[in-house]
RODO-2510 file (C-alpha; in nm, 4 decimals, decimal comma):
residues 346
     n   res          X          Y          Z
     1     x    11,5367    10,7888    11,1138
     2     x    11,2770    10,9508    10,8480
     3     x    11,5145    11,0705    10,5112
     4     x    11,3051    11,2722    10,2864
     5     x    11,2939    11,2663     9,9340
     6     x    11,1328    11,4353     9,6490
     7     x    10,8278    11,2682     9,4105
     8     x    10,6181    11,4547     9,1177
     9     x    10,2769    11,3453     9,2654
    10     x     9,9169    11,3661     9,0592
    11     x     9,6902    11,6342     9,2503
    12     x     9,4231    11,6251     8,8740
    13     x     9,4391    11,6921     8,5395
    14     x     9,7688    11,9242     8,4566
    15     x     9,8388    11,9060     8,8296
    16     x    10,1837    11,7767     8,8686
    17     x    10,3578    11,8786     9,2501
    18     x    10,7427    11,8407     9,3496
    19     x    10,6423    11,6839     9,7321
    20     x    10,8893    11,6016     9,9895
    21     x    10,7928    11,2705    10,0986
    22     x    10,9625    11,0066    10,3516
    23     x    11,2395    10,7425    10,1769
    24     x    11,1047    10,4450    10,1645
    25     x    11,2706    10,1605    10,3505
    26     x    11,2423     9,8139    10,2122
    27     x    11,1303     9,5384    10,3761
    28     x    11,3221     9,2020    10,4296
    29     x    11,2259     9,0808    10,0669
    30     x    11,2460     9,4506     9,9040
    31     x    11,4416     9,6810     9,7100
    32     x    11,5401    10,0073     9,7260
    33     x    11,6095    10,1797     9,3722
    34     x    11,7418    10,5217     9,3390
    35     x    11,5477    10,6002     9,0199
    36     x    11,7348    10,7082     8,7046
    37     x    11,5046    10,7432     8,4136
    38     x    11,1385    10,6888     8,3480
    39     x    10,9572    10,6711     8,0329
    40     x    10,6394    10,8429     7,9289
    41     x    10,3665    10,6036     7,8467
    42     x    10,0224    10,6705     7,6818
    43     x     9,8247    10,5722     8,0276
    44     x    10,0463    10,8723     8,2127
    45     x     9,9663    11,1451     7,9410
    46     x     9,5702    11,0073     7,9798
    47     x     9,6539    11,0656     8,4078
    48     x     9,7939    11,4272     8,2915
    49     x     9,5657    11,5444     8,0811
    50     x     9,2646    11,4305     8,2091
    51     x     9,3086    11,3516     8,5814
    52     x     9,1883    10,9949     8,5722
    53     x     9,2607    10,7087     8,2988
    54     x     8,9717    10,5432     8,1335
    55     x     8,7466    10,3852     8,4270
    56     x     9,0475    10,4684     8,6519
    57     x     9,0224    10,7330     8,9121
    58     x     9,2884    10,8624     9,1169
    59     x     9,1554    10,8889     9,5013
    60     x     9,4583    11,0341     9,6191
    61     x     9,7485    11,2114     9,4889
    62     x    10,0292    10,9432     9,3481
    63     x    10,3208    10,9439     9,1159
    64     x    10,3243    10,8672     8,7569
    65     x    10,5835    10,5935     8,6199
    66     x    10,6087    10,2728     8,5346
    67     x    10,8802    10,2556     8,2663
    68     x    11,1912    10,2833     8,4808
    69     x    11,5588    10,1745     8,5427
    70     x    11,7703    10,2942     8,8882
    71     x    12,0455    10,1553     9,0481
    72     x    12,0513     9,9714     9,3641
    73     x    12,0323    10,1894     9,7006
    74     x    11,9459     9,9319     9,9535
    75     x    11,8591     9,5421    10,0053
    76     x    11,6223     9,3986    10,2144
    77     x    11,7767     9,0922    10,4416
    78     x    11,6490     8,8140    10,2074
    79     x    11,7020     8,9662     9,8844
    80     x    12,0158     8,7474     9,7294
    81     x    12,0163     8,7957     9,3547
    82     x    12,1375     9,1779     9,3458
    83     x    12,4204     9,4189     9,5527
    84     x    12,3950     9,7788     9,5815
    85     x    12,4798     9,9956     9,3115
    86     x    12,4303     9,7267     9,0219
    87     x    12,2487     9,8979     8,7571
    88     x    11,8701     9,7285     8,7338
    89     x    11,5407     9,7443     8,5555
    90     x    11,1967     9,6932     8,7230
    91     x    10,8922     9,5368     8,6768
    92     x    10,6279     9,7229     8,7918
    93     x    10,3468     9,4659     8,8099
    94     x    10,2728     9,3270     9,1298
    95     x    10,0319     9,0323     9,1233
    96     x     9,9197     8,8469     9,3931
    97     x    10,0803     8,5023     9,2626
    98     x     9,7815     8,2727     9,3973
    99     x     9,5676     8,3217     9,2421
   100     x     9,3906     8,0933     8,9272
   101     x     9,5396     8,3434     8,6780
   102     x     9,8857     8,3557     8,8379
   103     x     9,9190     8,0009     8,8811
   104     x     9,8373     7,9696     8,4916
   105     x    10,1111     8,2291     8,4037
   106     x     9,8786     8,5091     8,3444
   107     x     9,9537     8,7784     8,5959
   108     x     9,7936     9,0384     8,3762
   109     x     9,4507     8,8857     8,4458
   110     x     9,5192     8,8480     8,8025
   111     x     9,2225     9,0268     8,9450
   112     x     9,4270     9,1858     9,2835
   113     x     9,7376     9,3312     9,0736
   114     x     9,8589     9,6406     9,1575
   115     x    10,0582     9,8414     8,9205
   116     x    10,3464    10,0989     8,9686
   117     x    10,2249    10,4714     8,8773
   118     x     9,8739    10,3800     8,8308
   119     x     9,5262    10,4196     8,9986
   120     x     9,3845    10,0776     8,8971
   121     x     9,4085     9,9819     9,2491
   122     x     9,3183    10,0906     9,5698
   123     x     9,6125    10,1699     9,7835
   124     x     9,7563    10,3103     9,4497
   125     x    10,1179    10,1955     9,4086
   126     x    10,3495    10,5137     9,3897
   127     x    10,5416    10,5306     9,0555
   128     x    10,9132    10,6463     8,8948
   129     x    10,8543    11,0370     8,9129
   130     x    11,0173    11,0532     9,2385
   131     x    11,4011    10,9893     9,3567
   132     x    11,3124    10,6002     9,4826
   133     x    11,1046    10,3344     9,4745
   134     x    11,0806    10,0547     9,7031
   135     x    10,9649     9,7292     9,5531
   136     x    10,9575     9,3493     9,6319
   137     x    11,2711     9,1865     9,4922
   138     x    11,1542     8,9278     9,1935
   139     x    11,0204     9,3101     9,0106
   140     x    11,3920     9,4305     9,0031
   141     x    11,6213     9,2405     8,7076
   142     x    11,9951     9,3225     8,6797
   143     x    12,0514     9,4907     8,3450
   144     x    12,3092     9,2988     8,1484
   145     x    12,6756     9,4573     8,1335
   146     x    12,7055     9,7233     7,8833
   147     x    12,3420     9,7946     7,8558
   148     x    12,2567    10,1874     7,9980
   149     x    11,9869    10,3290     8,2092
   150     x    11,7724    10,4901     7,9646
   151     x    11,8238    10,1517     7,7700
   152     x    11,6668     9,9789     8,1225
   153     x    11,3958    10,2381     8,1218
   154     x    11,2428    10,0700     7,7839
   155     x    11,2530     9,7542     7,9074
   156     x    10,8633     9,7528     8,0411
   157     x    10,7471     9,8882     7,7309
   158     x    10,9651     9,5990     7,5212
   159     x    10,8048     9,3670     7,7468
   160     x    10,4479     9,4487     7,6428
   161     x    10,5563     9,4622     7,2600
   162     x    10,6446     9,0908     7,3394
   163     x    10,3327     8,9631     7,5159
   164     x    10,1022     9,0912     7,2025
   165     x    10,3959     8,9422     6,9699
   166     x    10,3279     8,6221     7,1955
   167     x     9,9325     8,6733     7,1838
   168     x     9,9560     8,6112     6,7856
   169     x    10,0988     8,2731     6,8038
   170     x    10,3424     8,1533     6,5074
   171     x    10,5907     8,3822     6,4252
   172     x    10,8244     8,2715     6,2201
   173     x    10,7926     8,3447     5,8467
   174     x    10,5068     8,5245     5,8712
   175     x    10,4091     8,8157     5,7062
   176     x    10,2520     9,0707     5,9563
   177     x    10,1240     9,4179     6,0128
   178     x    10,1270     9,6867     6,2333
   179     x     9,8598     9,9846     6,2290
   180     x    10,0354    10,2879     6,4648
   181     x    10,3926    10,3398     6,4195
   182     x    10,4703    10,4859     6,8075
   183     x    10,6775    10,3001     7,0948
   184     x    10,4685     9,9956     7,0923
   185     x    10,4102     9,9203     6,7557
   186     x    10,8296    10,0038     6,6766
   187     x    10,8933     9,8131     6,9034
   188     x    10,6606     9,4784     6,8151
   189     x    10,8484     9,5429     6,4782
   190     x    11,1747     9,4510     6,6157
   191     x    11,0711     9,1810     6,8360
   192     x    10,8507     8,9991     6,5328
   193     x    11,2011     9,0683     6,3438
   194     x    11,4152     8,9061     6,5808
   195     x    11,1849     8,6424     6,6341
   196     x    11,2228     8,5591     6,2452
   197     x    10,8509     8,7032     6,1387
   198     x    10,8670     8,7504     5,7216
   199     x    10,7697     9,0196     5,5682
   200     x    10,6440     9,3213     5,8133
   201     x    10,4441     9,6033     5,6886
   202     x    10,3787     9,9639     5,9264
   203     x    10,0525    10,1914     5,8579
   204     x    10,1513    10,4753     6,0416
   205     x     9,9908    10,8558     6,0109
   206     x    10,3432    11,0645     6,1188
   207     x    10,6068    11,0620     5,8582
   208     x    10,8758    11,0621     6,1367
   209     x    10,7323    10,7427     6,2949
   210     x    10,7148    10,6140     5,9397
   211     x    11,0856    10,6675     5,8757
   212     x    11,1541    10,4961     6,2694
   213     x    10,9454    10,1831     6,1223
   214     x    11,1970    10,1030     5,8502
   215     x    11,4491    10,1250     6,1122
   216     x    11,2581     9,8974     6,3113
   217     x    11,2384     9,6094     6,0064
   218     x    10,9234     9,7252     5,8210
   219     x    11,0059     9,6199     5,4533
   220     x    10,7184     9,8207     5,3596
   221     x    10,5390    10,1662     5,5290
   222     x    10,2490    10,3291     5,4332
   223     x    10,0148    10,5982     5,5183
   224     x     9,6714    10,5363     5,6258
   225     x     9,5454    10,8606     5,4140
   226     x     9,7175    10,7683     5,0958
   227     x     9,4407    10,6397     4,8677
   228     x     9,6381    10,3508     4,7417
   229     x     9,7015    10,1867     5,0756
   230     x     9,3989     9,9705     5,0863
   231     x     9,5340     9,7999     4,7976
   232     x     9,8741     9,7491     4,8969
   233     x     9,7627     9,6065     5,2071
   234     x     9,5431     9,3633     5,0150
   235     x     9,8412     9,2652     4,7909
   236     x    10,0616     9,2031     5,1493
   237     x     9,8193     8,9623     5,2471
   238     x     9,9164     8,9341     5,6321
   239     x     9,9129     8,6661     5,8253
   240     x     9,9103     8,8681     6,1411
   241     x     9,7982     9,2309     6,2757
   242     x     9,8300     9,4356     6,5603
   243     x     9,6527     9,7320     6,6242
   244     x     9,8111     9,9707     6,7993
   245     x     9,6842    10,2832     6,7453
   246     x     9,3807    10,2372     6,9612
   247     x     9,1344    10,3820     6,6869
   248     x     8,8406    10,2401     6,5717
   249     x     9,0165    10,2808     6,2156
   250     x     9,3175    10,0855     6,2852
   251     x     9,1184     9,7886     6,3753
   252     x     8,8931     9,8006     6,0381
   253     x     9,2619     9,8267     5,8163
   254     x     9,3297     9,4929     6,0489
   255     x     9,0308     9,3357     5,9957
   256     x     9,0045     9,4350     5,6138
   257     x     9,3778     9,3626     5,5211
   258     x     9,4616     9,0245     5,6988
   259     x     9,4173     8,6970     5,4981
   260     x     9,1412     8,4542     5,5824
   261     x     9,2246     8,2309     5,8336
   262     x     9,4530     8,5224     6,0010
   263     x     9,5001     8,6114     6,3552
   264     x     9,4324     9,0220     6,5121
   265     x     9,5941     9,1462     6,8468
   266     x     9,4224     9,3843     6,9653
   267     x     9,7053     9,5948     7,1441
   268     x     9,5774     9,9312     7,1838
   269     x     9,3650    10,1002     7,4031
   270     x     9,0066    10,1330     7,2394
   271     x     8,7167    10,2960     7,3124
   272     x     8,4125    10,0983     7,5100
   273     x     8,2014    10,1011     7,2015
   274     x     8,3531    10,1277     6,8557
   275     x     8,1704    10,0582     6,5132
   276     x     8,3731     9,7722     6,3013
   277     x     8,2967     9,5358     6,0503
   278     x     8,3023     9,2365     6,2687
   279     x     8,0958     9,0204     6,0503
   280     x     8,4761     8,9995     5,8619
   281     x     8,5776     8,7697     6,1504
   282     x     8,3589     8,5069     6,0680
   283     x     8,3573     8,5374     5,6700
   284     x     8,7255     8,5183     5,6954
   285     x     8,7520     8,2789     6,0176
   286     x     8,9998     8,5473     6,1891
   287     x     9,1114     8,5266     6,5374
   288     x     9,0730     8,8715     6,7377
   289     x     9,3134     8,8610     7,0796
   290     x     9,3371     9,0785     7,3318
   291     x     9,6953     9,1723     7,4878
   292     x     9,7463     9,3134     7,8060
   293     x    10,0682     9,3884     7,9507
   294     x    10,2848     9,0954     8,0423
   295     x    10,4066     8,7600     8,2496
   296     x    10,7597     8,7397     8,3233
   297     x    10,8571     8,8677     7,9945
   298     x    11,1415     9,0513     8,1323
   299     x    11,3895     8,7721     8,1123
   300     x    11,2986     8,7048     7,7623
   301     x    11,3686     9,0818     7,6930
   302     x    11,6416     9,1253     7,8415
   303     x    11,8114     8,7940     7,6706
   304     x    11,6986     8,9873     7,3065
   305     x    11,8712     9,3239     7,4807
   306     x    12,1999     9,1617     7,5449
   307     x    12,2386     8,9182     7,2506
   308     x    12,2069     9,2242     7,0158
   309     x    11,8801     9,1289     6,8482
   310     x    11,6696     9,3861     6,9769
   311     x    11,8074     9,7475     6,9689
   312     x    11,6218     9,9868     7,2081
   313     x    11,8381    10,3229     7,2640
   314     x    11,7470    10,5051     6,9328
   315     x    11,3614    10,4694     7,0070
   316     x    11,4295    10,7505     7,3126
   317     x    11,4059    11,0599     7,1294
   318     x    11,3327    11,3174     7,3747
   319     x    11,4998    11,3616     7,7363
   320     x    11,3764    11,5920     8,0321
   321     x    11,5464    11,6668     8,3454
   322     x    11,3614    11,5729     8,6770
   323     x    11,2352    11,8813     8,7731
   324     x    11,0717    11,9385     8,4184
   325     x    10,8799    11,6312     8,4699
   326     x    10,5332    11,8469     8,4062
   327     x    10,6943    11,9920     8,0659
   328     x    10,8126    11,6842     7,9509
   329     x    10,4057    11,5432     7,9734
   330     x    10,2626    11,8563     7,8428
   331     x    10,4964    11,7668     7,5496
   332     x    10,4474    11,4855     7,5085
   333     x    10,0564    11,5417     7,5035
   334     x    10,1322    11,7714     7,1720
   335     x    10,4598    11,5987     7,0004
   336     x    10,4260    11,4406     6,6616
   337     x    10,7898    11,3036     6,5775
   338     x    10,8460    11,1617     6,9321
   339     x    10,8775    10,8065     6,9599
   340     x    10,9824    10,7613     7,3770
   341     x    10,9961    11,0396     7,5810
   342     x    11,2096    11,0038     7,9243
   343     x    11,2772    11,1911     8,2203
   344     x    11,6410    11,1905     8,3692
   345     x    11,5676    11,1406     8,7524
   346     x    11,9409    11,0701     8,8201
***
């Protein structure tokens, strides 16, 4: 028997319908989640705003979503590690788990992933915007007792904060910096914190995001468009950088203010051709990395989560019911002291 259920689905840019679509049923090695928050991440506002994101182009309508938490609705026969209504977070990268890549432990290279609430792959995978979500059952963790929802629904984004912390090699008593102060680079701050990094600096435009960072662990914050950064930055001497703005500018206060022999991750989302002083990475033997969402980083996560070393709930500073799922992105497309913006599904 067909039960319908309701999804926000992409139709183009600013283009956001309430559809009544079939529940999924899961499979024998599936999940069914009854979805209770989802986060807004930069790659949905780019799917608002303007219909496609980067090279990726919707062919059919879909639902945004990949930063969500739910509770258990219904188990496929051989799924063993989870019992309806536990409380649960999920991954929403599927890889294909043969594959060169995958067998190295690099499922975010794996070239036939398919990804929750995105249009990087053709059939697109549907994502949190609706009531459920059906997924296989190694993407769905149990959240550890005491932890909420909307603390489950930042999960994902804590998991890509520590791939790029990963990316930059040694951590420990290192002194680093971030360039862009929003949910990714906060939340790098707390991981490279509770992974023991030294001193941590945050060059961050918003004053709110400024004041998060020194919440976050930043010893020091500064503002890109104060004239006396550059030299502060030079005095910091860090050992590490991420950039995760994704401006041309934020990679040039990377490349300029790390010390020779220093390592760049390059986390954000950059335009195909951008003008930079490369010529510093050889004069100062840098490393430039690339960092692209994750590899079974949720466990790791999760283990900071429920220890009490990484602190997740006062990053979600705006909240929007379900059926104000096309407000919440049209605010978020405009909002300067929002850090994580969620919708309440349940």
């Amino acid at each position: 028997m067909t039960i319908p259920m309701h999804r926000f689905r992409l139709y183009g840019a600013h283009d956001l319908h309430l559809d009544t679509v079939p529940r999924p049923l899961p499979g024998p090695g599936d999940v069914l989640v009854r979805v209770a928050r989802v986060g807004i991440c930069g790659s949905d506002k780019h799917y608002f705003h303007h219909g496609r994101c980067g090279a990726f182009v919707p062919r059919a309508p879909f639902a945004l979503g990949h930063e969500l938490s739910g509770t258990v609705a219904a188990l496929g026969s051989e799924v063993r590690h989870l019992v309806p209504g536990q409380a649960v977070t999920v991954d929403p990268l599927h890889a294909c788990g043969t594959c060169p890549s995958c067998q190295a432990g690099h499922a975010s290279r794996c070239p036939a992933k398919r990804y929750l609430g995105s249009a990087a792959a053709w059939p697109h995978l549907d994502g949190g915007l609706g009531e459920y979500v059906c997924v296989p059952g190694h993407q769905v963790h149990l959240l550890p007792s005491g932890v909420s929802l909307e603390t489950g629904a930042m999960i994902e984004p804590a998991a890509v904060a520590w791939q790029a912390v990963q990316r930059a090699g040694v951590i420990e008593g290192q002194p680093a910096l971030v360039v862009g102060g929003g949910a990714i680079g906060q939340l790098i701050l707390r991981i490279l914190k509770a992974l023991g990094a030294g001193r941590c600096v945050l060059v961050e435009s918003t004053p709110a995001n400024r004041a998060v960072g020194l919440r976050s662990g930043a010893e020091v914050v500064l503002d890109p468009a104060d004239p006396a950064t550059p030299d502060r930055l030079a005095a910091e001497a860090p050992a590490i950088a991420f950039e995760c703005a994704g401006a041309a500018p934020a990679l040039v206060t990377c490349l300029t203010a790390v010390c020779p022999g220093g390592t760049i991750v390059q986390v954000g989302t950059l335009p195909d051709l951008v003008e930079v002083p490369l010529n510093r990475l050889m004069t100062k033997e840098l490393t430039l990395r690339g960092s692209l969402q994750y590899h079974q980083a949720f466990p790791a996560v999760l283990a900071l989560v429920a220890d009490g070393r990484l602190v997740l709930d006062d990053l979600v500073t705006h909240r929007f019911p379900f059926r104000q799922s096309a407000e919440a992105l049209e605010f978020a497309l405009t909002a300067r002291d929002a850090v994580k913006i969620q919708v309440e599904v349940a």
